[in-house]
C-alpha positions in Angstrom: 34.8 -29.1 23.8 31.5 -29.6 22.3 31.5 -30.7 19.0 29.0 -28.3 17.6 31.6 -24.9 18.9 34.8 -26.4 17.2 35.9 -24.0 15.0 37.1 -26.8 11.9 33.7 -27.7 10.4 33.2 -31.4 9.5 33.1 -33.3 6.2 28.9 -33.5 6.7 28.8 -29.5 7.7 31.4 -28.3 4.4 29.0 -31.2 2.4 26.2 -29.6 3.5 27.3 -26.1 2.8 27.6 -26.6 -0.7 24.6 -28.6 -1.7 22.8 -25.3 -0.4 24.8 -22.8 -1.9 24.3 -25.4 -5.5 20.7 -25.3 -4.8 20.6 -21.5 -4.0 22.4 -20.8 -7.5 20.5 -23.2 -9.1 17.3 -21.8 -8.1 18.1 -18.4 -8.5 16.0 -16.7 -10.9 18.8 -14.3 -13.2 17.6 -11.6 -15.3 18.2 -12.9 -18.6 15.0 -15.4 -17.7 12.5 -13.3 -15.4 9.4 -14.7 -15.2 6.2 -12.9 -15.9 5.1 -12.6 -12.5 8.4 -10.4 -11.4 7.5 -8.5 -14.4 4.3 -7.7 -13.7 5.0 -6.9 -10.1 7.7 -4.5 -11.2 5.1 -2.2 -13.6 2.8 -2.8 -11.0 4.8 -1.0 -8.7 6.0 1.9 -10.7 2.5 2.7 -11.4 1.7 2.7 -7.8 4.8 4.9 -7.5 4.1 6.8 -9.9 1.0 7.8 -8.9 2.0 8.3 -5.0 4.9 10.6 -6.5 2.3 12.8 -8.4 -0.2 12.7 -5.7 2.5 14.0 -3.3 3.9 16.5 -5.9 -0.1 18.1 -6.4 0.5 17.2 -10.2 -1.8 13.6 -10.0 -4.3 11.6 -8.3 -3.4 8.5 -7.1 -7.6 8.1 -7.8 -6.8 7.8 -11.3 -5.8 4.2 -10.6 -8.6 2.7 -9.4 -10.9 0.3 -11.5 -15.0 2.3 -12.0 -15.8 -1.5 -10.7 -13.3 -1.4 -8.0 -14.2 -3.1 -4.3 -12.6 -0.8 -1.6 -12.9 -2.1 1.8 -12.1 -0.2 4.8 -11.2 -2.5 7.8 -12.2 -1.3 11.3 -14.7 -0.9 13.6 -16.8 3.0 13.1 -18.9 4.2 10.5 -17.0 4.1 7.4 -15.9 0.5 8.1 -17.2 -0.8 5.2 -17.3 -2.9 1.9 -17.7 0.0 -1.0 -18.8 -1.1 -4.8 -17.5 0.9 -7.5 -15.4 4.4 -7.7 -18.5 6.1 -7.1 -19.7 4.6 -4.1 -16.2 4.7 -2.3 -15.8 8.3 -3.5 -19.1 9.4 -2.4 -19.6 7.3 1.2 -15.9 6.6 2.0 -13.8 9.6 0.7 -16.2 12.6 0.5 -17.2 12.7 4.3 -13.2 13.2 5.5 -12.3 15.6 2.4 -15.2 17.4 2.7 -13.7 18.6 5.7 -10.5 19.2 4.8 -9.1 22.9 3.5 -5.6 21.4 2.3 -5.2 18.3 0.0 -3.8 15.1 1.5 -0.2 14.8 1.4 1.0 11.8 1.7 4.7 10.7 2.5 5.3 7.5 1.4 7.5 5.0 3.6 7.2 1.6 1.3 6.3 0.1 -1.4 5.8 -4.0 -1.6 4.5 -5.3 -4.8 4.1 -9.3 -4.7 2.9 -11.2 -7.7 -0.6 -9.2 -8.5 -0.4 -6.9 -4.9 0.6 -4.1 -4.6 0.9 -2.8 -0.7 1.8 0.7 0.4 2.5 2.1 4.1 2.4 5.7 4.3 1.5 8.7 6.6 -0.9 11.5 5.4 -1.5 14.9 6.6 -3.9 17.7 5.9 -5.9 21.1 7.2 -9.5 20.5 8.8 -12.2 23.2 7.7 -11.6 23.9 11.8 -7.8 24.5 11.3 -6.9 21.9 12.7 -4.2 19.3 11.7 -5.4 16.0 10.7 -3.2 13.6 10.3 -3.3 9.2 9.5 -1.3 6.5 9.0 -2.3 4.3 6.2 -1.6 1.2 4.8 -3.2 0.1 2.0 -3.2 -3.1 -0.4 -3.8 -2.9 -3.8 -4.7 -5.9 -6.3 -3.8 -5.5 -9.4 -5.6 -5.8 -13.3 -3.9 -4.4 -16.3 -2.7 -1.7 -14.6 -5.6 -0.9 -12.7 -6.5 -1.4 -9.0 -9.7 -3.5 -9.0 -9.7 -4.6 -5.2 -7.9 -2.2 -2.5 -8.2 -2.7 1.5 -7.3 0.4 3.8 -5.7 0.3 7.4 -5.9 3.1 9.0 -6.8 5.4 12.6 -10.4 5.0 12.0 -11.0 7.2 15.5 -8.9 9.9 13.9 -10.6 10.0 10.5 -14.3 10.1 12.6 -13.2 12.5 14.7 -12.4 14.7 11.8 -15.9 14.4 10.9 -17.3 14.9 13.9 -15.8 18.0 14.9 -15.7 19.8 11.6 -18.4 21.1 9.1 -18.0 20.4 5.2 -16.7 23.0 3.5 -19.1 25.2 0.9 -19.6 24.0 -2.4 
């Protein structure tokens, strides 16, 4: 039978075995000693959390989060593809032609959370009423980076042909 199928493992494999499972403990990071990073990941991601839970709830804005210096790029290929610098701008060229639209605020339904040392990256679906009555409805993923609590660089993932055709075939509601 070949060596590798037996069913007794050798002196080298039970050797082996426990210099990683040594190594593995040894590494191991317990919490009695977590490091600043793991900290910071973890506030990071209540905050985002936080604010997806409020913006979900129609209590919050997960807005509020974002950096007045912030650089918001939206990745794609259309007309809002773009590289936006500061709150304003994004608000004004990137958000206010879709919402403009829109008769029912965004709800989104959140499927993850990842935070990773200063990121902060969220997959979720969103849904809303066009001015038209018809539904719109996205899937997003979005990556935050994180300053003191505040996102200062975000990039967006999402149906770009369903956010244009949103403006395209609706009128902006009346201020």
């Amino acid at each position: 039978m070949i060596s590798a199928l037996r069913k007794t493992p050798t002196l080298a494999q039970d050797i082996m075995i426990a210099a990683v499972f040594i190594i593995a403990c040894w590494a191991a990071p317990t919490n009695a000693s977590a490091s600043p990073s793991s900290q910071l990941e973890g506030s990071n991601e209540v905050a985002v959390r936080d604010a997806f839970e409020k913006w979900t709830a129609g209590t919050g804005n997960v807005f509020d989060l974002l950096s007045p210096n912030i650089q918001w790029t939206i990745h794609g290929s259309g007309p809002v593809a773009d590289t936006y610098s500061g709150i304003e701008d994004f608000l004004q060229r990137g958000a206010a032609p879709l919402v403009s639209r829109l008769t029912t605020a965004l709800k989104p339904e959140v499927h993850h959370v990842w935070a990773v040392e200063d990121r902060v990256i969220i997959r979720f679906d969103a849904e809303a009423t066009t001015t038209s009555g018809a539904p719109y409805r996205n899937q997003f993923v979005w990556i935050f980076r994180m300053e003191d609590g505040s996102v200062v660089e975000a990039e967006a993932f999402l149906d770009l042909v369903a956010y244009q055709g949103v403006i395209d075939n609706n009128e902006p509601r009346q201020q």
